[in-house]
C-alpha positions as CSV (number, residue, x, y, z in Angstrom):
1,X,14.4,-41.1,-10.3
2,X,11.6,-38.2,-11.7
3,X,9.4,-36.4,-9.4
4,X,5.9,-37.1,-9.5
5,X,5.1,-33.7,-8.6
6,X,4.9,-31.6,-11.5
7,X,6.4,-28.2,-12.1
8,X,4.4,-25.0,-14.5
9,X,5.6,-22.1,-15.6
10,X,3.6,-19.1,-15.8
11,X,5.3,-16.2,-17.3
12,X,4.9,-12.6,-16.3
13,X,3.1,-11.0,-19.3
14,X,4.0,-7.4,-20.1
15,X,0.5,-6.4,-18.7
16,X,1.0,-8.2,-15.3
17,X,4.6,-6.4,-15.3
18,X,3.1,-3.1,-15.9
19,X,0.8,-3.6,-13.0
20,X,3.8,-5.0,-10.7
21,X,5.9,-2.2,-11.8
22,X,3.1,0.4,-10.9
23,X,2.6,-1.0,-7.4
24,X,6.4,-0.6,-6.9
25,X,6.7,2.3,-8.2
26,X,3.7,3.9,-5.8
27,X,5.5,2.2,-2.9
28,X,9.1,3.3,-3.7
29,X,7.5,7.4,-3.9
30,X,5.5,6.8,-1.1
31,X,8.5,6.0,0.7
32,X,10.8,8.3,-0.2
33,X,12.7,5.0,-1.7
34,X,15.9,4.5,-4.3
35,X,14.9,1.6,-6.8
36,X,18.8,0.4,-6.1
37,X,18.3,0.2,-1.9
38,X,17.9,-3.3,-0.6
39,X,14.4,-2.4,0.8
40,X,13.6,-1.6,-2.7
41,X,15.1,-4.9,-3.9
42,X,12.8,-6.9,-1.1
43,X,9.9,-5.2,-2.1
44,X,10.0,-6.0,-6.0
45,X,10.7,-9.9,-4.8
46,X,7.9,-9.6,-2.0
47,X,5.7,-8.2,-5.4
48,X,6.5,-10.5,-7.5
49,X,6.2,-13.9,-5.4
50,X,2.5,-12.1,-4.6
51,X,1.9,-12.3,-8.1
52,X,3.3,-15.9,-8.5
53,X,1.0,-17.3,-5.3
54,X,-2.6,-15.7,-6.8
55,X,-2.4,-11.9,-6.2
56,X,-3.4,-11.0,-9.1
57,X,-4.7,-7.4,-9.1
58,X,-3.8,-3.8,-8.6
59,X,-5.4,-3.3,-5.5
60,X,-4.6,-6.6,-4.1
61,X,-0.8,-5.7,-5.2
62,X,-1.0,-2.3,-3.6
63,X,-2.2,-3.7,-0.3
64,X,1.1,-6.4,-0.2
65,X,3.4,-3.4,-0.9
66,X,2.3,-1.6,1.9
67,X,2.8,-4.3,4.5
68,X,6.2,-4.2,4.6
């Protein structure tokens, strides 16, 4: 039996990576993080699923990084 409820896919664009990336990046130096810790592996999903649910800006981004 199908689903009624219906599935999209929205693909991170190379902009909207840049912009994650930059976030992470600022929050990895900030700190004092190695991009291969697990803290650094939590914040990239935590940026990324922000992105996914509507947070779609630098700022916005920035402010989701910080929180953790």
């Amino acid at each position: 039996m199908m689903s009624s409820a219906q599935t999209t896919f929205d693909p991170i664009g190379p902009d909207e990576l840049e912009m994650i990336g930059k976030a992470f990046q600022d929050e990895l130096q900030r700190r004092a993080l190695s991009r291969k810790s697990e803290e650094a592996e939590a914040l990239a999903a935590k940026l990324i699923n922000a992105y996914q649910t509507g947070i779609r800006d630098d700022l916005g981004l920035s402010i989701i990084a910080g929180l953790s």
